[in-house]
RODO-2510 file (C-alpha; in nm, 4 decimals, decimal comma):
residues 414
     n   res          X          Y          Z
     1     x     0,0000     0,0000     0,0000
     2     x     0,1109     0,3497    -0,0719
     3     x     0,2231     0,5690     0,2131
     4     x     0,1152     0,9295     0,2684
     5     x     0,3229     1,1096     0,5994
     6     x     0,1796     1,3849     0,7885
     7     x     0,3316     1,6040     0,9803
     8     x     0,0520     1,8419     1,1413
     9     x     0,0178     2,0095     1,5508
    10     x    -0,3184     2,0160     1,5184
    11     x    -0,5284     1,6784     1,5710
    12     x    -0,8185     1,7894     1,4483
    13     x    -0,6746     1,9019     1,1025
    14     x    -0,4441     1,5712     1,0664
    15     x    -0,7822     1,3119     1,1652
    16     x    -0,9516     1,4961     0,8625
    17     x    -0,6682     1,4590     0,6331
    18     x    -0,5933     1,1201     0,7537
    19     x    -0,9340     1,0077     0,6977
    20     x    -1,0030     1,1685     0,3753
    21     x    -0,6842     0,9902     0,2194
    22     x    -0,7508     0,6251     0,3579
    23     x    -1,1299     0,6311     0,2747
    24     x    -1,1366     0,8095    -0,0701
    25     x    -0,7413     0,7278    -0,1841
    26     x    -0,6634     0,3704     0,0092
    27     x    -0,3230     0,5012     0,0956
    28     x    -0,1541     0,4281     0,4330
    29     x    -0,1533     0,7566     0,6404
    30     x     0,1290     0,7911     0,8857
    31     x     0,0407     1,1212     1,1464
    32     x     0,3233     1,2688     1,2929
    33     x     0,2497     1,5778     1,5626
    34     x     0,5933     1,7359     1,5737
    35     x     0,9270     1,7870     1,3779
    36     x     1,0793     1,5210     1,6540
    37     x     0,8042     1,2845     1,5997
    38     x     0,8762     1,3094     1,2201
    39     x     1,2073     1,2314     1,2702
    40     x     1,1734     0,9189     1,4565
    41     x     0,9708     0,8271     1,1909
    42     x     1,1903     0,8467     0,8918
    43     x     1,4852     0,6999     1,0597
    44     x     1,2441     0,3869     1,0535
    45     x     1,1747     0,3647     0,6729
    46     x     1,1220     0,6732     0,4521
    47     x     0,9337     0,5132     0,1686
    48     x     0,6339     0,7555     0,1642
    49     x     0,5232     0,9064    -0,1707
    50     x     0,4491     1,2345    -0,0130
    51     x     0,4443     1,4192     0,2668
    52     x     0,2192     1,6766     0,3498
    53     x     0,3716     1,9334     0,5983
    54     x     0,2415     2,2169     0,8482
    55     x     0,4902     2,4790     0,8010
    56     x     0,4494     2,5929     1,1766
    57     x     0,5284     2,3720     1,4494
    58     x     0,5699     2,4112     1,7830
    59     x     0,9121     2,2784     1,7636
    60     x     0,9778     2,4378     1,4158
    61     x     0,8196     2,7552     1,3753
    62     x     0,9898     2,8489     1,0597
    63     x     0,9304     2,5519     0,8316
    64     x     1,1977     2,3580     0,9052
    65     x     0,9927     2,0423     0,9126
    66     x     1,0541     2,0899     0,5291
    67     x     1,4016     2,0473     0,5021
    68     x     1,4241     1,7671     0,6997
    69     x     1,1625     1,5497     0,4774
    70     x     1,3259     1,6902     0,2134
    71     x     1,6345     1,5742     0,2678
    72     x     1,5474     1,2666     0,2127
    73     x     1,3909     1,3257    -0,1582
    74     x     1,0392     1,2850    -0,0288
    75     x     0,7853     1,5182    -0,2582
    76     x     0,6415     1,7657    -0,0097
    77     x     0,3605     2,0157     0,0216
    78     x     0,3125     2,2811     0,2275
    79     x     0,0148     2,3863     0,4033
    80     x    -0,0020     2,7130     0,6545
    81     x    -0,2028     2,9371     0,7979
    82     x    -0,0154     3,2378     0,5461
    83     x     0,2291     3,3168     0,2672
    84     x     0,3685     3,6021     0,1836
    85     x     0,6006     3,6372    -0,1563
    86     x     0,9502     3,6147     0,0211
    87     x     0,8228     3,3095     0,1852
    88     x     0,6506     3,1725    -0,1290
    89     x     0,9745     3,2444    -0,3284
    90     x     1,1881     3,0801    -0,0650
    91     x     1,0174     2,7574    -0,0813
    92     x     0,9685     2,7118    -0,4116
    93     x     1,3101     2,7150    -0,4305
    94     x     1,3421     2,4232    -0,2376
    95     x     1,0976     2,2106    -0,4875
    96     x     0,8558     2,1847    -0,2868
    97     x     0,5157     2,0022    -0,4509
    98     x     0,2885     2,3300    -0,3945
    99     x     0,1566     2,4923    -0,0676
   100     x    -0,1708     2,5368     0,0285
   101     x    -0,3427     2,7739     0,2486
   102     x    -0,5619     2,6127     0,5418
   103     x    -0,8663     2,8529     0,4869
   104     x    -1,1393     2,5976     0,3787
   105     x    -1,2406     2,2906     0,2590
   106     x    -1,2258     2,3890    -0,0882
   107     x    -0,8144     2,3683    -0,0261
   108     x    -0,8332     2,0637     0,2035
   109     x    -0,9863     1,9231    -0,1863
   110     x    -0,7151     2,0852    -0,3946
   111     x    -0,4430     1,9126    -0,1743
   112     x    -0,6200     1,5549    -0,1984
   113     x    -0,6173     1,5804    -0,5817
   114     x    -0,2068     1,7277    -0,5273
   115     x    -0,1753     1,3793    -0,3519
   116     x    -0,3374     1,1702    -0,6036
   117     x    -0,2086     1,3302    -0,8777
   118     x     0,1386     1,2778    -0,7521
   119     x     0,0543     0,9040    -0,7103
   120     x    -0,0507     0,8483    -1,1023
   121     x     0,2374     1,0772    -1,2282
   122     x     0,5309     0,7914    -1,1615
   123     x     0,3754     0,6469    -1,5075
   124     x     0,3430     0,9348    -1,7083
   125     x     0,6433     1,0176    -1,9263
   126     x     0,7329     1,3648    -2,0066
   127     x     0,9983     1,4691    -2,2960
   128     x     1,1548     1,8142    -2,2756
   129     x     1,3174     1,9161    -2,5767
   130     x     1,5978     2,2151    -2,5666
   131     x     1,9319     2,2548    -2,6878
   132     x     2,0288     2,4151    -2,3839
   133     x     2,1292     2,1955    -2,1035
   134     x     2,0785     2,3990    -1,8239
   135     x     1,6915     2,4860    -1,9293
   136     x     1,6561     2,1272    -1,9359
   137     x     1,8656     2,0786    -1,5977
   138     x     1,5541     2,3247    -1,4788
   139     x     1,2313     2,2219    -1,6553
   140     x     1,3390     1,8324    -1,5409
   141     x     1,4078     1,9186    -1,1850
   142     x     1,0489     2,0755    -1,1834
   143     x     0,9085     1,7776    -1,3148
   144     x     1,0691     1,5239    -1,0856
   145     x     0,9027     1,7099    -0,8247
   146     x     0,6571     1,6100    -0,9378
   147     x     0,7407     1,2779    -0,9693
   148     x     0,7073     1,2036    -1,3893
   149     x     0,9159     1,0017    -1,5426
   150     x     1,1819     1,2769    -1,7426
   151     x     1,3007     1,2317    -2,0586
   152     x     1,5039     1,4927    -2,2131
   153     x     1,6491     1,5538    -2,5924
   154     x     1,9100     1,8185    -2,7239
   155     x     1,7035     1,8422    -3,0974
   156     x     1,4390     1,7924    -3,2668
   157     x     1,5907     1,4812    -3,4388
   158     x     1,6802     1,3452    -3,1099
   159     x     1,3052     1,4120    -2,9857
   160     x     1,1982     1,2367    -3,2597
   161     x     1,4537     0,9084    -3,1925
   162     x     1,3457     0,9318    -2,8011
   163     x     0,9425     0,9249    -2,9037
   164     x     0,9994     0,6676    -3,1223
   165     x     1,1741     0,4476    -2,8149
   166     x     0,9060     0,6028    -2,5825
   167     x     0,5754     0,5911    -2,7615
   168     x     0,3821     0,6514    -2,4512
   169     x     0,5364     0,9649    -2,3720
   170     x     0,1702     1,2005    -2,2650
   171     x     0,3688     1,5754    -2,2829
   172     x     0,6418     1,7152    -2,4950
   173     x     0,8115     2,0500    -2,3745
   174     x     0,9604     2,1917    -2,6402
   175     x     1,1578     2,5317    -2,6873
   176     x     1,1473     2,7364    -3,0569
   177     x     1,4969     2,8397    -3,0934
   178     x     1,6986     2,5207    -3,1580
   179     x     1,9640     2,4615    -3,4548
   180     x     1,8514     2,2512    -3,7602
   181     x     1,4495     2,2075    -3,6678
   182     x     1,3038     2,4579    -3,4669
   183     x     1,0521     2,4089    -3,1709
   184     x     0,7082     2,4966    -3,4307
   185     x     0,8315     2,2102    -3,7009
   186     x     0,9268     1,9668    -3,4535
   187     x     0,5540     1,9862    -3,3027
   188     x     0,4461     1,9994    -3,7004
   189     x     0,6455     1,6709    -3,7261
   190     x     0,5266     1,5159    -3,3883
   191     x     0,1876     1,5710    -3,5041
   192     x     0,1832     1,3605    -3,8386
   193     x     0,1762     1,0342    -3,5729
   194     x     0,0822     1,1759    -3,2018
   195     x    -0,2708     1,3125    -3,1718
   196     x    -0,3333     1,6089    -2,9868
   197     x    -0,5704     1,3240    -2,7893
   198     x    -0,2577     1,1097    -2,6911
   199     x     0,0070     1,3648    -2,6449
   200     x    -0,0041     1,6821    -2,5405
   201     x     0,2799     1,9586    -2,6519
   202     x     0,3999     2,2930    -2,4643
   203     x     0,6073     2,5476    -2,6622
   204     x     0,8679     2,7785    -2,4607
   205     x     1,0360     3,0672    -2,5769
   206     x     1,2420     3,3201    -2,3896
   207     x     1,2726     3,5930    -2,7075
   208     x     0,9212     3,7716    -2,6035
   209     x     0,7835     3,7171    -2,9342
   210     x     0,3700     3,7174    -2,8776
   211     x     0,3990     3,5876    -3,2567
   212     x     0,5422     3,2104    -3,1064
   213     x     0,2189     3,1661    -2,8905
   214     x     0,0182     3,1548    -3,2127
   215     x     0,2683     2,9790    -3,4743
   216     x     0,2827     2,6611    -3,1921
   217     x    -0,0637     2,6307    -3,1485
   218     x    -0,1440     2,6371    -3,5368
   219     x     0,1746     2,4023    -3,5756
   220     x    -0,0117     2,1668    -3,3380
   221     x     0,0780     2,2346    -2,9808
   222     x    -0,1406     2,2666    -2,7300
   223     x    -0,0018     2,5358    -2,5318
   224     x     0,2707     2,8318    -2,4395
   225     x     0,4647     2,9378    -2,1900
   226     x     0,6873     3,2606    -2,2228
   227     x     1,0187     3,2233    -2,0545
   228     x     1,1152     3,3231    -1,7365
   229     x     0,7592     3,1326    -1,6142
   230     x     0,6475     3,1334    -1,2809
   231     x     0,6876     2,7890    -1,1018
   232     x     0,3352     2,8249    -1,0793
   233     x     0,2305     2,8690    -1,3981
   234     x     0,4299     2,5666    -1,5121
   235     x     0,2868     2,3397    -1,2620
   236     x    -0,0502     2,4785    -1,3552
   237     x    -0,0002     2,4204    -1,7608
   238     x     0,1501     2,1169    -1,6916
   239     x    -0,0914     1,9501    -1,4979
   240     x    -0,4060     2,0911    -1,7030
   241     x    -0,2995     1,9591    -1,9906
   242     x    -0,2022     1,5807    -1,8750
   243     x    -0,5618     1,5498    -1,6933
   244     x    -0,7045     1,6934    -2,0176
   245     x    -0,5554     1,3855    -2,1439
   246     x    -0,6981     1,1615    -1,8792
   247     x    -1,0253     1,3201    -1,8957
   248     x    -1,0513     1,2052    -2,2893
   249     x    -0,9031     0,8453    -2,2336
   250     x    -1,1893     0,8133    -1,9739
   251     x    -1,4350     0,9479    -2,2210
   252     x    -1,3051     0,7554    -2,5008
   253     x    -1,2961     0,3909    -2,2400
   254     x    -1,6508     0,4842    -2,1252
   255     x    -1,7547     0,5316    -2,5040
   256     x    -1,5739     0,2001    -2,6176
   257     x    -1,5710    -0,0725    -2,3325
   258     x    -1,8795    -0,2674    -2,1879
   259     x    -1,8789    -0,1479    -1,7857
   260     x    -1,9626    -0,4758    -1,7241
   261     x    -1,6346    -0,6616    -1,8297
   262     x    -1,4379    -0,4042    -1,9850
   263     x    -1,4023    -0,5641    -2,2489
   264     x    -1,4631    -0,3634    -2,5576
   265     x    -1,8415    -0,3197    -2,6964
   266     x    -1,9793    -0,3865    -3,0017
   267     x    -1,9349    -0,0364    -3,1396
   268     x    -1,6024    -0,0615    -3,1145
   269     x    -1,5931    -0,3607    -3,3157
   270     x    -1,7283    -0,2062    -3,5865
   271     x    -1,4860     0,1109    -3,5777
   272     x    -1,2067    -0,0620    -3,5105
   273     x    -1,2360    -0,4054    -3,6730
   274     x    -1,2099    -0,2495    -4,0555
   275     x    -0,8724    -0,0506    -3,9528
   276     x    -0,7433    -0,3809    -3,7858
   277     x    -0,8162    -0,6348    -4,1166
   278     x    -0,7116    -0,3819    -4,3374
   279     x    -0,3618    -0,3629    -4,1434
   280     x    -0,3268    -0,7489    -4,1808
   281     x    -0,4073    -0,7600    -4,5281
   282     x    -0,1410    -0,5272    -4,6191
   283     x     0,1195    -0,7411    -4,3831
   284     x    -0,0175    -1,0373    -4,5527
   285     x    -0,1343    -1,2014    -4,2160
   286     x    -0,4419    -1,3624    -4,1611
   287     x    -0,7475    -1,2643    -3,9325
   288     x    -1,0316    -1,4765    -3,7720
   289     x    -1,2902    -1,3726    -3,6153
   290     x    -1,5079    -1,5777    -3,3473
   291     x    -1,8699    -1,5594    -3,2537
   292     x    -1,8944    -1,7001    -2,8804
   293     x    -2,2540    -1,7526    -2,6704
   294     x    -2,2767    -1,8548    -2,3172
   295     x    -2,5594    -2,1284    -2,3323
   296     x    -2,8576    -2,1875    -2,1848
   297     x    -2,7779    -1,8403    -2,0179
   298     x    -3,1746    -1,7455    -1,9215
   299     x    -3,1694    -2,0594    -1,7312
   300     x    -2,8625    -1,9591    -1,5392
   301     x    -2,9898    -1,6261    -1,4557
   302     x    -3,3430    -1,7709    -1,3411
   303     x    -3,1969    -2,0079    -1,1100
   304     x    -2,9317    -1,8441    -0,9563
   305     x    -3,0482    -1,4743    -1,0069
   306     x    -2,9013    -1,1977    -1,2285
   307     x    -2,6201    -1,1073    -1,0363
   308     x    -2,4484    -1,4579    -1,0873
   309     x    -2,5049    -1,4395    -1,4709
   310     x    -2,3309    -1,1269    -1,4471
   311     x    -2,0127    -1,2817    -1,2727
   312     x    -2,0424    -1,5714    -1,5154
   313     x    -1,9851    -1,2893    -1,8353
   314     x    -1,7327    -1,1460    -1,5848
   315     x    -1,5165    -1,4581    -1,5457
   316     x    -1,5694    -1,5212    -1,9071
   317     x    -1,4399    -1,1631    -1,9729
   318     x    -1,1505    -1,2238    -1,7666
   319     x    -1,0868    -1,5555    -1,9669
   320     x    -1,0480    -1,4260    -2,2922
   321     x    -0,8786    -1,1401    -2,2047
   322     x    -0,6565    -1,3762    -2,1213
   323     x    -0,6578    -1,5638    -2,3892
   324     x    -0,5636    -1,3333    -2,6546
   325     x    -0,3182    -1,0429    -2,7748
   326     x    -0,3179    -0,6746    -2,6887
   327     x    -0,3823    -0,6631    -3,0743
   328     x    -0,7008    -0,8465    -3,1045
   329     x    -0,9975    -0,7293    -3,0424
   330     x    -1,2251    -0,9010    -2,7602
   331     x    -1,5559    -0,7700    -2,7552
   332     x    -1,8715    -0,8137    -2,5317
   333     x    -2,1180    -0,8095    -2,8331
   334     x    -2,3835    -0,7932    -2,6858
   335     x    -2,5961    -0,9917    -2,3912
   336     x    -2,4444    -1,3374    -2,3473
   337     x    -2,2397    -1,3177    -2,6654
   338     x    -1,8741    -1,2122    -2,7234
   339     x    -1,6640    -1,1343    -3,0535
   340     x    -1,3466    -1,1955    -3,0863
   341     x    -1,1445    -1,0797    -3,3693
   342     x    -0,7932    -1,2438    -3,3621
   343     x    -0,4888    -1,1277    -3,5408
   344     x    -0,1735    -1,3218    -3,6384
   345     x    -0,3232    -1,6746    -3,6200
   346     x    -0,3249    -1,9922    -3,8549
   347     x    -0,6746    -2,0454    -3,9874
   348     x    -0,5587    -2,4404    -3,9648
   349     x    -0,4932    -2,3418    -3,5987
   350     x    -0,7754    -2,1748    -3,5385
   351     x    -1,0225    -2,4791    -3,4768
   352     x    -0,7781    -2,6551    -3,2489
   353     x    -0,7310    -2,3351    -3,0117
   354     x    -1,0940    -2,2741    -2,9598
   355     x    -1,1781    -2,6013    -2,8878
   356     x    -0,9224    -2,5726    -2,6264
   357     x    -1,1423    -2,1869    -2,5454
   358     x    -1,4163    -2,4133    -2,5277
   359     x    -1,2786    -2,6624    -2,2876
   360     x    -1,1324    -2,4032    -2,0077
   361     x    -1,4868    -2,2553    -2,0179
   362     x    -1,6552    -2,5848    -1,9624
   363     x    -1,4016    -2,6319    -1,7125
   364     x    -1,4167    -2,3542    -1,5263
   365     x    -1,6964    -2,3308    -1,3094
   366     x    -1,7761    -1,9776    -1,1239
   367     x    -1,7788    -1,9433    -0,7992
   368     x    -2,0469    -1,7561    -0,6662
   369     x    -2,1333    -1,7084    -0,2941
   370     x    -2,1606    -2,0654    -0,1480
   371     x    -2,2174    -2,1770    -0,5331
   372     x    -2,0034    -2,3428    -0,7978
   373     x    -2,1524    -2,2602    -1,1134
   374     x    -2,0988    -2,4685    -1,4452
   375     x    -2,1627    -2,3077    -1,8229
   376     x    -2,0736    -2,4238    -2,1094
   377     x    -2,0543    -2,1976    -2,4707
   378     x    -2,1027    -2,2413    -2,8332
   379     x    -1,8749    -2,0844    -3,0783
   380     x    -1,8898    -2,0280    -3,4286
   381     x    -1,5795    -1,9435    -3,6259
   382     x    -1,5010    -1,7201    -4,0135
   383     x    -1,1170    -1,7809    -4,1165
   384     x    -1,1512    -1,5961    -4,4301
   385     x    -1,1997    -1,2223    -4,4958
   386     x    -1,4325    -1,2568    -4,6999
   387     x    -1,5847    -0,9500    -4,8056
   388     x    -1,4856    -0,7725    -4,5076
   389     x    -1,6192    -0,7305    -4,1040
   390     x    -1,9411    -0,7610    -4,1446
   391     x    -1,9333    -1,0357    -4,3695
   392     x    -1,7228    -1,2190    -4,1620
   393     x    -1,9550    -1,1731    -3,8216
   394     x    -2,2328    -1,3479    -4,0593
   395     x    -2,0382    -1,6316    -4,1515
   396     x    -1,9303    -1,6557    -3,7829
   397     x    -2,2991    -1,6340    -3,6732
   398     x    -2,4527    -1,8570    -3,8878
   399     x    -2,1782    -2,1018    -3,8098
   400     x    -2,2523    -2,0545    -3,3974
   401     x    -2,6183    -2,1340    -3,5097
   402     x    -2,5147    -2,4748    -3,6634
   403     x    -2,3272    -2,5140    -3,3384
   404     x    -2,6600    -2,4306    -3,1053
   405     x    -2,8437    -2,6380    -3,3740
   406     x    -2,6135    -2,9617    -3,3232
   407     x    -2,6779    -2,9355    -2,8987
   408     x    -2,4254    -2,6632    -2,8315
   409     x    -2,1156    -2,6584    -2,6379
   410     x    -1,9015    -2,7344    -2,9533
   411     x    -1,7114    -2,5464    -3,1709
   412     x    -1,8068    -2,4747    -3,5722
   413     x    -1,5804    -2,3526    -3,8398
   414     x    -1,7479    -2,1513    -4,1349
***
């Protein structure tokens, strides 16, 4: 479990952050009371993904709680009663995480989402791209406070080299002024195989040139910071734009996964299956698709109620999931019936490796409360491409009928 430390006087404040993070977060919350306190507790074991910090303590009144948690590369925001801009300065030069002001509960939210986002941020990758080392020695070290995982390139052709190793890279930072491809035709480039929905680009420039903010964003990027930038502002940009990212993957999952099994859903099949077969046709690599029905499904729902159908599809989801590739497509079609549309395989395989589908489904019972329940399912299988997807999902259908027709659980190949 992820750890969260604490270091807060007042008991009444540290119970409601305490709570807040175990209950809505599931992280570990460890409360210390006191800079001693603190102290004892990270000569035990400092792995704690962040600490949040009261900046006034009885025994240290001028922050120095900070430097100690600090020290030992923990990220670390700030909460206090006030802030003035001497103080702010001083501890943003210490990287903190952010500081909050304890006025309301509106902040006591704004700090829970600092802690969560600083959990998720391990996994996102970030590229900054400047010929200047030092600028990149900066923009990283604000990003590993952060906690993202830095990546950092001297060119555009060496941005291009790193995203092509790092394909999952969510945020470029990119500067104009750079020898041999400047910052607007490196996004340009960037943009002919990274959506603006899977990556997300800032430009920088120091020249003051109002002129840049508008020649990155019609090159492609999706935002601009003038240089010198407050730390504020950066953290602000940067984090806008990466949930702006997350908010359209959730979008996109909620519009293309069943919520039952999340397993893709039928309309998904039919926007991404044509894309997929036309890929293997030009590779010269085959594609089958299968038809799959759970059967005699009303009975199992009338007999053992609704709720253990649905952990029968479940376990089935979780099956074929399984089962299969990254690259195939394994869909919940619709009720009891799944598609699966399988890339790479022998059609003179095919048979032989659903039968075996088959066989860990009839062997595979579900266990449900103090029940064991047994299904079996009947497939029906198209190893030709016929005249494309939806061809194919008739031959596989009418084939699943013969199977039904012949007393099910058995596998039939178009």
């Amino acid at each position: 479990m992820s750890r969260v430390l604490v270091v807060e006087d007042s008991r009444t404040f540290s119970s409601l952050l305490s709570r807040r993070i175990t209950e809505e977060m599931g992280h570990e919350v460890v409360v210390a009371n006191s800079k001693a306190t603190a102290k004892k507790i990270l000569a035990e074991g400092t792995n704690f993904f962040v600490a949040l910090l009261d900046l006034n303590l009885p025994d240290a009144p001028n922050g120095e709680v900070v430097d100690m948690v600090l020290a030992h590369s923990i990220p670390s925001i700030v909460f206090t009663g006030e802030m003035d801009d001497k103080l702010r300065d001083q501890f943003w030069a210490k990287h903190i995480v952010d500081y909050i002001l304890k006025q309301n509960m509106d902040n006591v939210a704004y700090m829970l989402s600092l802690v969560e986002r600083l959990h998720r941020n391990p996994a996102i990758k970030v590229l900054v791209v400047d010929d200047s080392k030092n600028t990149r020695y900066v923009v990283g070290e604000l990003l590993r406070a952060h906690r993202y995982q830095v990546l950092e390139a001297g060119s555009g052709q060496e941005a291009l080299a790193v995203l092509a190793k790092h394909p999952d890279t969510r945020l470029v930072i990119v500067d104009y002024n750079m020898p041999g491809m400047d910052g607007a035709e490196l996004v340009r480039t960037i943009r002919h195989d990274h959506a603006k929905d899977q990556l997300a680009i800032i430009g920088l420039s120091g020249t003051g040139d109002a002129g840049l903010t508008v020649k990155f964003i019609k090159s492609g990027a999706n935002d601009f910071l003038h240089m010198p930038f407050l730390t504020e502002e950066f953290y602000t940009r940067v984090t806008q734009n990466i949930e702006l990212l997350e908010y359209i993957a959730q979008i996109k999952e909620l519009a293309e996964k069943d919520y039952l099994t999340r397993l893709y859903n039928r309309r998904y099949v039919f926007s991404a299956g044509p894309k997929l077969m036309a890929t293997q046709t030009r590779r010269g690599q085959g594609v089958v698709l299968a038809m799959i029905d759970v059967d005699h499904f009303k009975n199992i729902n009338d007999t053992h109620g609704h709720a253990a159908g649905d952990a029968v599809l479940r376990q089935m989801a979780a099956l074929l999931a399984a089962r299969f590739r990254v690259s195939d497509i394994v869909s919940r079609f619709g009720g009891e019936e799944f598609c699966v549309l399988a890339t790479d395989m022998n059609p003179a395989d095919a048979g032989g490796i659903f039968e075996d589908l088959r066989h860990c489904f009839e062997t595979s019972p579900v266990s449900f409360g103090d029940k064991s329940i047994r299904y079996t399912v009947s497939i029906g299988l198209c190893t030709s491409p016929l005249d494309g997807l939806e061809a194919m999902i008739k031959a596989a259908d009418d084939a699943l009928y013969v199977s039904k027709n012949d007393g099910r659980n058995r596998v039939t190949v178009a």
